[in-house]
Legacy VTK file of the C-alpha trace (Angstrom):
# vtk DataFile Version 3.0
C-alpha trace
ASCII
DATASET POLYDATA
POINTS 120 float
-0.065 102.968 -33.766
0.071 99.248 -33.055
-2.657 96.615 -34.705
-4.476 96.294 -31.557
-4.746 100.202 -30.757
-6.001 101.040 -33.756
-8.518 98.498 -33.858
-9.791 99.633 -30.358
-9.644 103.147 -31.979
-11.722 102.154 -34.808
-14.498 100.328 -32.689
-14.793 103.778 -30.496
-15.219 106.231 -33.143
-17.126 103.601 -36.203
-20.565 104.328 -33.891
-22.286 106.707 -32.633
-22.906 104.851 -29.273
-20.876 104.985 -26.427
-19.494 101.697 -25.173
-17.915 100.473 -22.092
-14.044 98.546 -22.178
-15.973 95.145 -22.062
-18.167 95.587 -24.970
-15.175 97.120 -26.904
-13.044 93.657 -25.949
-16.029 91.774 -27.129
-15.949 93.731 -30.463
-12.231 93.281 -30.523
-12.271 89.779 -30.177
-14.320 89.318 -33.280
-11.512 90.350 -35.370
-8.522 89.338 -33.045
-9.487 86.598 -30.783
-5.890 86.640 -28.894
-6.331 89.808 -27.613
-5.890 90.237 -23.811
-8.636 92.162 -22.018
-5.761 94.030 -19.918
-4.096 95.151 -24.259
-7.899 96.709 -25.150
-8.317 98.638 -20.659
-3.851 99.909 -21.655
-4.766 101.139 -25.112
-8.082 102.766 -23.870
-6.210 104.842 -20.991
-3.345 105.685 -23.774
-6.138 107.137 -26.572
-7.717 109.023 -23.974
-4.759 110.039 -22.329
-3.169 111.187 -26.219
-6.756 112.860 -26.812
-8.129 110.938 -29.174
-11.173 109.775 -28.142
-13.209 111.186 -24.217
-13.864 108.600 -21.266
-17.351 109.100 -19.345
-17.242 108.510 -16.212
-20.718 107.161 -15.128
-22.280 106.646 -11.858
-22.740 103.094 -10.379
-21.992 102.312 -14.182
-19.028 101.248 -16.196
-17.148 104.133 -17.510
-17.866 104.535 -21.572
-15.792 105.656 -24.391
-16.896 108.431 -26.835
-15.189 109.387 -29.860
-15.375 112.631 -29.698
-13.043 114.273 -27.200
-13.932 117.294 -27.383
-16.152 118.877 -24.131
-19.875 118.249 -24.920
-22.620 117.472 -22.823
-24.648 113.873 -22.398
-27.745 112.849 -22.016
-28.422 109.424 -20.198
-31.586 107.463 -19.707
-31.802 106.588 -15.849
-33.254 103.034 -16.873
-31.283 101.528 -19.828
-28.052 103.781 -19.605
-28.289 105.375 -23.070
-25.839 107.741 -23.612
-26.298 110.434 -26.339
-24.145 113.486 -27.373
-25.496 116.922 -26.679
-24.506 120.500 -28.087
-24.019 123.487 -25.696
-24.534 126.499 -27.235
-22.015 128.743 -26.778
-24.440 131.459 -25.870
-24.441 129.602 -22.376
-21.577 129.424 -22.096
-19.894 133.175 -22.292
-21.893 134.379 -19.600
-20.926 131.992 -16.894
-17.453 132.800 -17.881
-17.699 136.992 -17.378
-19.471 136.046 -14.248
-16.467 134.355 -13.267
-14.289 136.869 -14.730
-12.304 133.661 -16.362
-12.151 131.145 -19.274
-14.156 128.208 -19.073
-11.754 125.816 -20.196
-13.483 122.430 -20.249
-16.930 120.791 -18.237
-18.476 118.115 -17.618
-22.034 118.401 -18.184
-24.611 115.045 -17.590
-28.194 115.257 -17.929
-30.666 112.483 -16.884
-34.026 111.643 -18.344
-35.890 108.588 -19.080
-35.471 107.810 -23.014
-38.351 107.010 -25.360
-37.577 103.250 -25.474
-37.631 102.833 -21.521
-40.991 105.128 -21.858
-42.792 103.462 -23.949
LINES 1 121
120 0 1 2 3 4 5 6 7 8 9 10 11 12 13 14 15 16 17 18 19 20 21 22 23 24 25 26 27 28 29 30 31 32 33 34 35 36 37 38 39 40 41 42 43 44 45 46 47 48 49 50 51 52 53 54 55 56 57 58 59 60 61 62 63 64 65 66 67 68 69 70 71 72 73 74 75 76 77 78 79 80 81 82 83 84 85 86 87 88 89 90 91 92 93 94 95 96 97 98 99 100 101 102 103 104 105 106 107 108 109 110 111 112 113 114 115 116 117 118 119
């Protein structure tokens, strides 16, 4: 894994939050300020594309970058575009499949709500 891709890597799975390509270039930049925006878009297609980390496609919104890449649902504030990790019990999950009389092999499962911050 080159410098620069596992830099990027690091900056996606050190938080909890999940953060667009420009605010992981910002972050990158801090540490290596020669790197080219187009180095930190190429390695986040390649660690998504090798598994390593999920891309979150959002509406009207930048896509973000989660580190895990394993299927889970999100929950995302309409107002501020907070993005939190959900779990899906399995439990609703199996029946969906025997109604379908197949696997479930992957989702994509988005929830909206307005978060406590924008709330309050």
């Amino acid at each position: 894994m080159t410098r620069q891709r596992e830099l990027i890597y690091r900056i996606v799975t050190a938080a909890p939050e999940h953060r667009t390509a420009e605010e992981i270039y910002d972050l990158a930049r801090e540490e290596i300020p020669s790197l080219a925006r187009g180095t930190v878009y190429r390695n986040l297609g390649l660690l998504v594309q090798a598994g390593q980390i999920r891309k979150l496609e959002m509406d009207g919104a930048p896509a973000r970058y989660d580190r895990d890449p394993l299927t889970h649902p999100h929950l995302i504030c309409q107002r501020c575009g907070r993005v939190e990790d959900l779990t899906m019990p399995e439990a609703l999950l199996a029946p969906l499949a025997e109604d379908l009389g197949e696997p479930i092999t992957g989702y994509e499962l988005k929830l909206y709500h307005i978060c406590p911050a924008c709330r309050g």
